[in-house]
N, C-alpha and C positions, 0 to 999 in steps of 0.2 A: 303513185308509180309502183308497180309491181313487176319488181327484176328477178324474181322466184329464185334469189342465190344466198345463201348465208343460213343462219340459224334458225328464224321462220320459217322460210321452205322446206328445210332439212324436216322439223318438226309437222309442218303441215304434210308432208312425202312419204312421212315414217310409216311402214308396215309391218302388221303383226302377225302371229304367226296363230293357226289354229288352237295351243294351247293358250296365247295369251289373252286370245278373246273369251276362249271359254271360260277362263276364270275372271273374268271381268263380266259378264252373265251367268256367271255361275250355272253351267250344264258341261255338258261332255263335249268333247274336242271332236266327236264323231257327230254330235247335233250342230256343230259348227258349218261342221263338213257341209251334212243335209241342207243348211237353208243357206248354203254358196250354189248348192247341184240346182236347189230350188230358185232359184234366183231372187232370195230374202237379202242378201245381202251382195255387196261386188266383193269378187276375188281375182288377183292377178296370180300368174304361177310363176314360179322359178324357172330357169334354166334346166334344175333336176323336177322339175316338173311338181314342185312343192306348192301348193296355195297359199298365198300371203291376204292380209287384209289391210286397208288404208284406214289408218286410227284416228284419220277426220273425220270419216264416215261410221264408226263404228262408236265413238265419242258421241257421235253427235247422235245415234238410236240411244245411248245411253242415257242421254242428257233428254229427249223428245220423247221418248217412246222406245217398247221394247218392239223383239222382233220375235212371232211367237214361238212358242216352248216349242209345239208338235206341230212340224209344217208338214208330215204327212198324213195329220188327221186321224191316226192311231190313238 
């Protein structure tokens, strides 16, 4: 049964924020940015029109595989 309410939800729902992923990849909050524009990764926005990231998804590139350094090929 999955009632998606209480503390595991809350944890599987949790969203980070451009700086948090970047240092969890260890690169720049601005190469974060790039592979959300690039669609290396899912981003939701805020209300102030902020980009959040879902850290089931972002745990789990970490945990699988990276996402690459230079997604525009520079």
């Amino acid at each position: 049964m999955d009632d998606r309410s209480g503390p595991a939800a809350a944890a599987h729902d949790h969203l980070l924020t451009p700086g948090e992923v970047a240092r969890l990849f260890r690169v720049d909050p601005k190469t974060v940015t790039r592979w959300a524009a690039a669609g290396k990764i899912s981003a939701v926005r805020t209300l102030g029109g902020h980009r959040r990231f879902p850290a089931g998804e972002i745990h789990g590139l970490l945990d699988h595989g990276r996402v690459d350094a230079d997604p525009d090929g520079a």
